[in-house]
MARLO-406061 format. One record per residue: residue number from 1; residue in three letters; x, z, y of N, C-alpha, C in turn. Coordinates in steps of 0.2 Angstrom, whole numbers, always signed. Atoms other than C-alpha are relative to their C-alpha. Layout:
<recs>
 num residu  n_px  n_pz  n_py ca_px ca_pz ca_py  c_px  c_pz  c_py
 NUM    ALA     X     Z     Y     X     Z     Y     X     Z     Y
...
</recs>
This chain:
<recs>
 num residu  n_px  n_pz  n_py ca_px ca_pz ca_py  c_px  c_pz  c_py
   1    UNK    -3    +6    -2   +24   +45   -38    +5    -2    -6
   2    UNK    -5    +3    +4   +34   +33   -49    +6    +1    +2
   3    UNK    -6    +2    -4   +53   +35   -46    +1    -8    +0
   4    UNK    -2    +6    +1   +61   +20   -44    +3    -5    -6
   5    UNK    +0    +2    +7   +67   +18   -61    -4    -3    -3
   6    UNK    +4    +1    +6   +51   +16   -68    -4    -4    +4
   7    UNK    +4    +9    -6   +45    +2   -53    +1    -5    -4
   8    UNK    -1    +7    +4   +41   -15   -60    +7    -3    +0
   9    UNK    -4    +2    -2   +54   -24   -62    -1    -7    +2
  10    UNK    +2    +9    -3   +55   -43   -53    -2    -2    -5
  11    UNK    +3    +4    +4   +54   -51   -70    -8    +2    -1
  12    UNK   +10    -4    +3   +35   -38   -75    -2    -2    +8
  13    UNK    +5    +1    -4   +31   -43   -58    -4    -9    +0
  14    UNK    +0    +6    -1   +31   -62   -61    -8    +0    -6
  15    UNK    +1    -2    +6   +20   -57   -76   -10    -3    +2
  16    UNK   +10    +3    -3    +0   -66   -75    -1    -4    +6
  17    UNK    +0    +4    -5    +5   -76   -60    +1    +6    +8
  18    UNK    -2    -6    -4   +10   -62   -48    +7    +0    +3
  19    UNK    -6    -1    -3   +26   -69   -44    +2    +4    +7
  20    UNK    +0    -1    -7   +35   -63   -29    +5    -4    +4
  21    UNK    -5    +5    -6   +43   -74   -13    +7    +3    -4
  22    UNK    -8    -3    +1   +62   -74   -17    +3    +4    +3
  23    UNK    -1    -5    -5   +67   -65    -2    -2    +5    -1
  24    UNK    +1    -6    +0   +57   -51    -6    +1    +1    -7
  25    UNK    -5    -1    +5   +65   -52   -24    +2    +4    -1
  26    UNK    -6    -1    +0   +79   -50   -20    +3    +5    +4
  27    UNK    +0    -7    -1   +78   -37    -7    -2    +7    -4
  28    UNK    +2    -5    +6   +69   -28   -19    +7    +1    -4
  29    UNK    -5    -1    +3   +83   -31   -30    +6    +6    +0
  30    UNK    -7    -1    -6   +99   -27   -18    -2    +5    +2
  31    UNK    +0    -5    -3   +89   -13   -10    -8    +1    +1
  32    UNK    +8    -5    +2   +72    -4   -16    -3    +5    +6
  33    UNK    +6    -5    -6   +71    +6    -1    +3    -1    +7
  34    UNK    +1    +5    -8   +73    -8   +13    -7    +2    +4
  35    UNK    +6    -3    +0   +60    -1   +25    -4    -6    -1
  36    UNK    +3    +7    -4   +45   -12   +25    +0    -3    -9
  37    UNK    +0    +3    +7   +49   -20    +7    -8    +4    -4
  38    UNK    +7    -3    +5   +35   -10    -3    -5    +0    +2
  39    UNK    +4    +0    -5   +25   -10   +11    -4   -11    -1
  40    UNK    -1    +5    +2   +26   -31    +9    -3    -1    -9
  41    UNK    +3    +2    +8   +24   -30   -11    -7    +2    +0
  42    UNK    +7    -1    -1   +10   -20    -7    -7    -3    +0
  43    UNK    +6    +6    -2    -1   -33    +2    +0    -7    -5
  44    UNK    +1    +8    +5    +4   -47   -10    -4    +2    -5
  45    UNK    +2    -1    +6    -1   -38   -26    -8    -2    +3
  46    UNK    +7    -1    -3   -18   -34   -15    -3    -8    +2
  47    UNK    +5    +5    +0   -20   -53   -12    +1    -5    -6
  48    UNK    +3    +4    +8   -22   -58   -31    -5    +1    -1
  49    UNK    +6    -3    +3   -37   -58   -39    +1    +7    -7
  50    UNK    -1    -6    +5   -39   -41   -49    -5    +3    -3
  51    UNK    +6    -4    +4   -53   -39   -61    +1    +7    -3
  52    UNK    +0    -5    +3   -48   -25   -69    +3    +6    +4
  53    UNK    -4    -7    -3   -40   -14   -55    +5    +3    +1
  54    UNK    -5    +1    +0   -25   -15   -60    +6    +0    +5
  55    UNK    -6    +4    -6   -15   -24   -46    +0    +7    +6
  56    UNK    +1    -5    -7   -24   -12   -34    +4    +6    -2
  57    UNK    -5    -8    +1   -16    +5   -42    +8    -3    +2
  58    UNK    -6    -1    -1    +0    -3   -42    +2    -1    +9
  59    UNK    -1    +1    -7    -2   -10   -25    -1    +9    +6
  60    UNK    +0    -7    -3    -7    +9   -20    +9    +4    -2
  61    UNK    -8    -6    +1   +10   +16   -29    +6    -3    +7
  62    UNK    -7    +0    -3   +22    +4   -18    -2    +2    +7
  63    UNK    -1    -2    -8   +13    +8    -1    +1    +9    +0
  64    UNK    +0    -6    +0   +15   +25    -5   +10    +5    -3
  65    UNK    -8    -1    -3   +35   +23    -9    +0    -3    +6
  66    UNK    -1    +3    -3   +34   +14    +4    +0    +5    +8
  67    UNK    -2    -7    -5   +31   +30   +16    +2    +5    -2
  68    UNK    -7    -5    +1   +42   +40    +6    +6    -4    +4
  69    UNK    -5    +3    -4   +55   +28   +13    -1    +0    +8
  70    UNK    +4    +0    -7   +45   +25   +31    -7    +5    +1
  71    UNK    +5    -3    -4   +34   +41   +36    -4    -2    +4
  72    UNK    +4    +0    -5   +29   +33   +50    -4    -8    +0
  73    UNK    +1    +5    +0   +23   +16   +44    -7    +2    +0
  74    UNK    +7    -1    -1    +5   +17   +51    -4    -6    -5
  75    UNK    +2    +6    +3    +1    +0   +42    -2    +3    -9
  76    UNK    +0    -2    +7    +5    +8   +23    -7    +6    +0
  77    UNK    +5    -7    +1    -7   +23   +29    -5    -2    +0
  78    UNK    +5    +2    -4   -21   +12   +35    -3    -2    -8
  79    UNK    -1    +3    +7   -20    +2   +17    -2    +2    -6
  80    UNK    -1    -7    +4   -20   +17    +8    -8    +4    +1
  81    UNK    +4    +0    -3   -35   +23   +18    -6    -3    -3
  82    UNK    +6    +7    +1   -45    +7   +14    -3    +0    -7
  83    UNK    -1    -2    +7   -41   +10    -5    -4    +4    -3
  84    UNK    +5    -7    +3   -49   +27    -7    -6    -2    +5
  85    UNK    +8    +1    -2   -64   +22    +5    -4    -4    -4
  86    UNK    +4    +1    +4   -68    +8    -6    +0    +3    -8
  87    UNK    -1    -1    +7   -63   +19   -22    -8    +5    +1
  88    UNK    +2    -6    -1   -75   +32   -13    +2    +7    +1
  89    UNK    -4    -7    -1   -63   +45   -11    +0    +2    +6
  90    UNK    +0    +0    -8   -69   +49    +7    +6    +4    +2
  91    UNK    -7    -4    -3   -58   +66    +9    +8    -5    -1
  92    UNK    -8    +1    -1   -42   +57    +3    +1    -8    +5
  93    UNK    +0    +8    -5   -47   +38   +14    -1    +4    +7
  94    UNK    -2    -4    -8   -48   +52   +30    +6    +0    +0
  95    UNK    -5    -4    -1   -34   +60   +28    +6    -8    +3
  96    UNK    -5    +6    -1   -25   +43   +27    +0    -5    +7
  97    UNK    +0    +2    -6   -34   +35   +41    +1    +5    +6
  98    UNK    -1    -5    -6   -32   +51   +53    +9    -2    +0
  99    UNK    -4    +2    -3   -14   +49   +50    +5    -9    +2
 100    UNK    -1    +5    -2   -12   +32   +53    -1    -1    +6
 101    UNK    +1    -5    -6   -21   +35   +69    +5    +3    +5
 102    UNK    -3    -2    -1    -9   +46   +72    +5    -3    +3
 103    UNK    -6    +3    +2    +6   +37   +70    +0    -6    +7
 104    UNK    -1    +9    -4    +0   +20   +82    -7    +3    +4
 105    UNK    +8    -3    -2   -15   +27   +92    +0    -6    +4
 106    UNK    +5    +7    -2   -19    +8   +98    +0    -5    -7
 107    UNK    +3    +4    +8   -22    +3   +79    -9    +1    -2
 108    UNK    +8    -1    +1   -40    +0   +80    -3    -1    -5
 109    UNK    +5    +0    +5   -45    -4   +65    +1    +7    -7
 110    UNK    +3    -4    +1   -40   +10   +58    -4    +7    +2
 111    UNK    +8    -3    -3   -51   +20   +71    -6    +0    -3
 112    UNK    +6    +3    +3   -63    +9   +63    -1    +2    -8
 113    UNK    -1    -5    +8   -59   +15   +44    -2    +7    +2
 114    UNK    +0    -8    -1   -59   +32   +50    -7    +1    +2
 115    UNK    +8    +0    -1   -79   +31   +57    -1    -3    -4
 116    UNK    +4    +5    +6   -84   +20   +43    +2    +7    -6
 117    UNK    -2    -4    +6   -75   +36   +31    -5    +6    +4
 118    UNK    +7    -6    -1   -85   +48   +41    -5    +0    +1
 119    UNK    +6    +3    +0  -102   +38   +42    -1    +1    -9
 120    UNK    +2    +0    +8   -99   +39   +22    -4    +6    -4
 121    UNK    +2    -8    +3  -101   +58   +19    -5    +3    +1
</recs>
C-alpha cells in the first residue's frame, strides 16, 4: 500500500479528464483519511473509461486505504472482490467477498460475488 504521501495528488487526478467533484477535492485535501473519502474516489476512477487498466489499479489502491481507515466498510470489500474476480484472482475475489459478507450479512450482491467466485474454480 501507497502511503499517503505518494497518493495522487488533486491536480495528477485531474490528469486525462479524471477530474474530481470539488467537495471530494477538497476533503481529500483537508482530510485524506475522512471515512468513506477513498472509498468515493474509488468508484469515480472505476466509472471512466480505462483501456489500459490503469484507472482500475489505482482505483483498487484507494478502496484498500480506504479500509485501512474503515475496516468495516463492506462496500470497499465487495469492490475489491469484483476487481480480482474479473482479474481472475478467485482465491483473493473470496477472500474479499467472504469478508464483505461478514461485515453486512444483508448485502446480497456480495453473496452473489461470492457464488459466482466459487462457481469459477
Amino acid at each position: 500500500m501507497k502511503p499517503i504521501s505518494s497518493m495522487p495528488s488533486r491536480s495528477k487526478c485531474r490528469e486525462n479528464g479524471r477530474r474530481l467533484p470539488q467537495n471530494t477535492a477538497q476533503i481529500l485535501e483537508h482530510n485524506p483519511h475522512a471515512p468513506g473519502i477513498h472509498f468515493r474516489l474509488g468508484r469515480l476512477l472505476l466509472s471512466k473509461p480505462d483501456p489500459d487498466g490503469s484507472l482500475a489499479e489505482q482505483a483498487k489502491q484507494e478502496f484498500q486505504q480506504e479500509l485501512e481507515i474503515d475496516p468495516t466498510n463492506a462496500g470497499a470489500e465487495y469492490v475489491l472482490g469484483e476487481l480480482a474476480r474479473q482479474a481472475q484472482q478467485i482465491p483473493e475475489a473470496i477472500e474479499h467477498f467472504t469478508r464483505a459478507t461478514r461485515l453486512d450479512a444483508g448485502f446480497g450482491d456480495a453473496f452473489l460475488g461470492l457464488g459466482m467466485a466459487f462457481d469459477f474454480q
